[in-house]
C-alpha positions in Angstrom: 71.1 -70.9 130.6 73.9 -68.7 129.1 74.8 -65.4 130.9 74.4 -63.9 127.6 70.3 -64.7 127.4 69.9 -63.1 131.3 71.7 -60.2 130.9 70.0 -57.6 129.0 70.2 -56.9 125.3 72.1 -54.0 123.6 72.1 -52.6 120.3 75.7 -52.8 118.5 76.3 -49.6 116.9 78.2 -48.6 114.2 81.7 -47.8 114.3 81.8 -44.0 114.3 85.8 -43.6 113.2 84.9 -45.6 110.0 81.7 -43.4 109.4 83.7 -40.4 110.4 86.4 -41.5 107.4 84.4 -42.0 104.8 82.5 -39.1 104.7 85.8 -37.7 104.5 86.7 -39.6 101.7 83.5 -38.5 100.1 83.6 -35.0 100.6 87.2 -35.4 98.9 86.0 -36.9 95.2 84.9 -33.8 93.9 88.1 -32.1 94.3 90.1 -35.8 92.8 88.2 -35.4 89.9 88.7 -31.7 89.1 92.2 -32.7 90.2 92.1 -35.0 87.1 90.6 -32.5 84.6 93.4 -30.1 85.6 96.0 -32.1 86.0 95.7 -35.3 84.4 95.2 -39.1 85.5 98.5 -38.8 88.1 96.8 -37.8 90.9 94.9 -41.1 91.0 98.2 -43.4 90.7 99.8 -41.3 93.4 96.4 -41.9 95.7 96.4 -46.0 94.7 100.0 -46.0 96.0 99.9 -43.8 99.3 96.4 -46.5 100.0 98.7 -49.6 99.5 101.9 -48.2 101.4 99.4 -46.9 104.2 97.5 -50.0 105.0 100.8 -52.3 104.8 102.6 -49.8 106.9 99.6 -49.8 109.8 99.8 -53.5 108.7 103.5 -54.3 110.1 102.8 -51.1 113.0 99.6 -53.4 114.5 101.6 -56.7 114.4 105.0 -55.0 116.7 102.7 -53.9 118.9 100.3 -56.7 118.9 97.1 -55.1 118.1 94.2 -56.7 116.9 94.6 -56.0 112.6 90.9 -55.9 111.2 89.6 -53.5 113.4 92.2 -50.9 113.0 93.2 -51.8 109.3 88.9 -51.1 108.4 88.7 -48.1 110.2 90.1 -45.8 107.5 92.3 -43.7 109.4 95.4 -44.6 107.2 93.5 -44.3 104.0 92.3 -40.8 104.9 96.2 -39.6 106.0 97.3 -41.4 102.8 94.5 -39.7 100.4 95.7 -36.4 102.0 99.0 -36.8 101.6 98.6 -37.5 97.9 96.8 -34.8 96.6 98.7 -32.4 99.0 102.2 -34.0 96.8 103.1 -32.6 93.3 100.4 -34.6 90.8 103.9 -36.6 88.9 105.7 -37.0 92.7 107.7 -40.3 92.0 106.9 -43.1 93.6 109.9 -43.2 96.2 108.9 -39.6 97.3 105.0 -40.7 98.2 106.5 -44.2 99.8 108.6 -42.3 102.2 105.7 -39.4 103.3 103.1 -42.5 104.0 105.8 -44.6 105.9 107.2 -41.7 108.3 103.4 -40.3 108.8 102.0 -43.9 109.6 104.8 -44.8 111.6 106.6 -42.4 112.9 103.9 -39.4 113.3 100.7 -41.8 114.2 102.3 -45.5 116.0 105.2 -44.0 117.2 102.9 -41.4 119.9 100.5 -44.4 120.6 98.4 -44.7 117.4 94.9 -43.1 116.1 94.0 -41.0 119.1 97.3 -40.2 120.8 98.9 -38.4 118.1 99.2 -34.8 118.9 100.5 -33.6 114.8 98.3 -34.4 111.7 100.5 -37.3 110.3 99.9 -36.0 106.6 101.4 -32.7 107.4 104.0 -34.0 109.2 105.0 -35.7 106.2 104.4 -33.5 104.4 106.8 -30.8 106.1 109.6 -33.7 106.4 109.4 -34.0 102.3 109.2 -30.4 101.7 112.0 -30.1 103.9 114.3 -32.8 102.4 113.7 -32.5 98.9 112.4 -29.2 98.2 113.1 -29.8 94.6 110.6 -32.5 94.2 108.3 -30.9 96.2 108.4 -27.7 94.0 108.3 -30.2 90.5 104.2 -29.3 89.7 102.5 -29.6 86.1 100.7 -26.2 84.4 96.8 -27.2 84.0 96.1 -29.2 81.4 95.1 -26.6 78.9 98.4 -24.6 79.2 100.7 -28.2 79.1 103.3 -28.8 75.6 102.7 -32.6 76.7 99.1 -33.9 78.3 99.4 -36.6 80.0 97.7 -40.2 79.3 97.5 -43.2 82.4 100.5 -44.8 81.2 102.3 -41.6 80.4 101.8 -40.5 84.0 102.6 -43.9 85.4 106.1 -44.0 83.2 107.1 -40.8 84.7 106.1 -41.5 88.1 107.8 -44.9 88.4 110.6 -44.2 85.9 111.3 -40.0 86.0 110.8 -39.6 82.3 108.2 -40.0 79.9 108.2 -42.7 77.3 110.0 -41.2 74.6 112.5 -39.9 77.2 111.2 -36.3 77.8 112.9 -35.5 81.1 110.0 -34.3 84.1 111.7 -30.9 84.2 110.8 -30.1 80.7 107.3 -30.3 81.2 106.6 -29.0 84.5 106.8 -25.7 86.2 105.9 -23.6 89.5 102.8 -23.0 91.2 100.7 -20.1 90.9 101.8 -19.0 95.0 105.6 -19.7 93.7 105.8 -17.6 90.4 103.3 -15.1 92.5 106.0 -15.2 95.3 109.1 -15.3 92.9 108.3 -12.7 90.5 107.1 -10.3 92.9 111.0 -10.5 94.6 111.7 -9.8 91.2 109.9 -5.9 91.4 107.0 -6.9 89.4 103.4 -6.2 91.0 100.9 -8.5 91.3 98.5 -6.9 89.0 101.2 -7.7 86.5 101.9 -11.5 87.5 98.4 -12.1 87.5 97.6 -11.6 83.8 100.4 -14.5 82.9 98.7 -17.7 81.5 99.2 -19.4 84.9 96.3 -17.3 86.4 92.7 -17.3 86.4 90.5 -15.0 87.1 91.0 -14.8 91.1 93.5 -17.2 91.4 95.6 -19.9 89.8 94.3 -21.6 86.4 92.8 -24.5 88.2 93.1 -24.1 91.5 90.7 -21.8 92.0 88.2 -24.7 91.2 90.2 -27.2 93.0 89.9 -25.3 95.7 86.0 -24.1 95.5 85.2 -27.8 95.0 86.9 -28.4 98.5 84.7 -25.7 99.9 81.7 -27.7 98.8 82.8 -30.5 100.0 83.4 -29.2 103.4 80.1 -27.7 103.7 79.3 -31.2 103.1 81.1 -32.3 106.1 79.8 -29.4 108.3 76.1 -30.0 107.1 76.5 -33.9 108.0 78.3 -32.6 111.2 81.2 -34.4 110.6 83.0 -31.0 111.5 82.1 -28.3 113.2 82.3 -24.7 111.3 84.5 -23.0 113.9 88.0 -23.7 112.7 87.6 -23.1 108.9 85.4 -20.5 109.3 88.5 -18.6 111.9 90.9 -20.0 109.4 89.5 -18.4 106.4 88.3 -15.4 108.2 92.1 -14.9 109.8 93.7 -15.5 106.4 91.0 -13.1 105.0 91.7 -9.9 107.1 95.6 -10.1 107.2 95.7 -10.5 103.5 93.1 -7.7 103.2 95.0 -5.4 105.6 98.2 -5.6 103.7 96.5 -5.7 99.9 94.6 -2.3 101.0 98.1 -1.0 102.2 100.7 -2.4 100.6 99.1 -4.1 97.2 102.9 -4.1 95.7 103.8 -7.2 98.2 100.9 -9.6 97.9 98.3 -11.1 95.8 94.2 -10.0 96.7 92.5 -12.1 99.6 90.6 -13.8 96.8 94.1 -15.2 95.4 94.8 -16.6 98.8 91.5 -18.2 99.3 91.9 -19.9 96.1 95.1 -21.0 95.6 97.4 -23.5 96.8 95.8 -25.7 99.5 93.7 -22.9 101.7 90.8 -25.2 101.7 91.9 -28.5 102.0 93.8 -26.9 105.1 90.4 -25.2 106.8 88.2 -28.0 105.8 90.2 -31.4 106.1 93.6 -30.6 108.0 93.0 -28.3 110.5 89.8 -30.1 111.7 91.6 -32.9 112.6 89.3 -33.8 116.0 92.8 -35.5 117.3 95.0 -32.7 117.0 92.6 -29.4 117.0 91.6 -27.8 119.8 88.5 -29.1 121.6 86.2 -26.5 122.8 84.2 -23.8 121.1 86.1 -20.6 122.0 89.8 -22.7 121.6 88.8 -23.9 117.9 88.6 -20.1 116.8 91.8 -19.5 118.5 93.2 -22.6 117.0 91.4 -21.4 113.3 92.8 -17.8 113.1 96.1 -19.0 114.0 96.5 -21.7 111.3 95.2 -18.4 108.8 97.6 -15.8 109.9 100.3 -18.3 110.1 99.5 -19.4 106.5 99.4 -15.9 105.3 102.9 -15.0 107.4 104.5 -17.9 106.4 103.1 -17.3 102.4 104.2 -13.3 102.2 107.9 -13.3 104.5 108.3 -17.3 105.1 110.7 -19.1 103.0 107.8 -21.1 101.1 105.4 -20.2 98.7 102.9 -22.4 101.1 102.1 -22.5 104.6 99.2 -24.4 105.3 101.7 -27.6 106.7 103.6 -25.5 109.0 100.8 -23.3 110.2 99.1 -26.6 111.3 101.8 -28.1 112.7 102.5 -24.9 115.0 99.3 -24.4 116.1 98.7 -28.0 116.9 101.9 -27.5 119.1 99.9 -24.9 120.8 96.7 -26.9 121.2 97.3 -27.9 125.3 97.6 -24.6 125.6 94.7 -23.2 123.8 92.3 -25.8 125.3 93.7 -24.8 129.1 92.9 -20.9 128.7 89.2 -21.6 126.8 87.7 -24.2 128.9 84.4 -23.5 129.6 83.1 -22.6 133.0 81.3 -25.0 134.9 77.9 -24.0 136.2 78.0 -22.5 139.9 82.0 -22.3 139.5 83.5 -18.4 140.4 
């Protein structure tokens, strides 16, 4: 008789990483398809190519360091890093710009440290950084909301200038896109105008930017999700929002001439997809209770730092990618006592 029909029998669970990934991907399509509205079809040709560099990147990783594909390649891992990276780029980012963030975050900041579970950075954010870093210009290259564009944008439109740099009659990017609501907030107020005074441009909404601000509520909701499904825990975004909350307050009740409200902050740029889907990162966060609040208020009063005096209208990248430096240290200082221990 087979070993297999003495030995006792055991139920073969589900793979948690995968389960873990697509609820992530899940709690994301809300804030595509508002992505969409606002900014046209882009966003989802931009996603379709950070998928399909991704996979074929953890593809060729797998095979040099003869790993077993199919049970890495269906985990999701590299589909989540590469559906972050892509709605963290500018919606029109061409195509060479999105190839190079999803090779260096797959290989370099996930393979190169060991792969899924031994990488101590979020890859999308180190990518992110590296492409913010070496061309800002691209980086900075975003599209108004579709209600306030000269040009909206069709599929092929979007696919012309992503593959090509200029739309099908020859309309150069430049002519159609412009800053972000943090970079003309950041910008004009270096020029001596208040914020009261930027915020009544077309570019701004009620609290935040045009579009954003529902961008951004939408990836509140779908963190809640995520937190209600306990796929996360609520420590780190609520620190993160609550650190990025008070600074902002602090300085908008005494110096309102140098910064937008806390609401503007919350809303704009990508505050939430930070708290709720980068900073949560159960690889590179801290691990216990009292070191993920640590780890949350850091990221927010590095984002707000970085926002304000930093050289970048956003800081949601680099305030992750310090803290997550600091992450042995955190989780040394706040480990929990064990019982009968002085």
């Amino acid at each position: 008789m087979p070993l297999s029909r003495l030995s006792s029998p055991f139920l073969s669970g589900t793979n948690r990483v995968t389960l873990h990934m697509l609820q992530l991907l899940l709690a994301l399509v809300p804030a595509v398809i508002a992505i969409v509205y606002f900014f046209g079809p882009s966003v989802l040709i931009t996603i379709a190519l950070a998928i399909v560099v991704a996979l074929l990147a953890e593809a060729l990783m797998l095979k040099l360091r003869d790993r077993p594909l199919k049970p890495f390649l269906t985990d999701g891992s590299a589909i989540v890093t590469a559906v972050l990276l892509a709605i963290a780029l500018p919606p029109l980012a061409p195509w060479w710009l999105t190839t190079i963030g999803i090779l260096f975050a797959i290989i370099f900041a996930k393979h190169l440290y060991g792969g899924l579970g031994y990488n101590p950075f979020n890859p999308a954010m180190v990518a992110y950084v590296l492409l913010l870093v070496s061309f800002p210009l691209e980086m900075t290259t975003w599209l108004p909301v579709a209600s306030l564009s000269e040009h909206p944008l069709d599929f092929m439109s979007a696919f012309h200038i992503i593959f090509n740099g200029q739309l099908l009659d020859g309309t150069a990017l430049d002519t159609i896109s412009g800053a972000t609501p943090l970079d003309a907030m950041k910008t004009q107020i270096g020029l001596a105008q208040t914020p009261n005074q930027i915020s009544t441009q077309p570019l701004f909404g009620l609290f935040g930017g045009k579009g954003w601000e529902w961008i951004n509520i939408w990836l509140a909701m779908g963190g809640l999700y995520l937190i209600y499904r306990r796929v996360i825990s609520w420590h780190i975004p609520v620190a993160m929002l609550t650190g990025l909350t008070a600074i902002s307050l602090i300085t908008w009740l005494i110096s309102p001439e140098i910064t937008g409200s806390p609401l503007f902050h919350i809303l704009s740029g990508g505050t939430m997809l930070g708290a709720f889907f980068i900073a949560t990162d159960p690889i590179t966060a801290s691990t216990t209770i009292k070191g993920k609040l640590v780890f949350g208020a850091g990221v927010g009063l590095l984002t707000y730092i970085i926002r304000v005096w930093g050289g970048y209208p956003d800081g949601i990248a680099f305030a992750v990618l310090l803290m997550n430096m600091l992450v042995p240290l955190i989780d040394y200082y706040t480990q929990p006592k064990v019982y009968g221990a002085k």
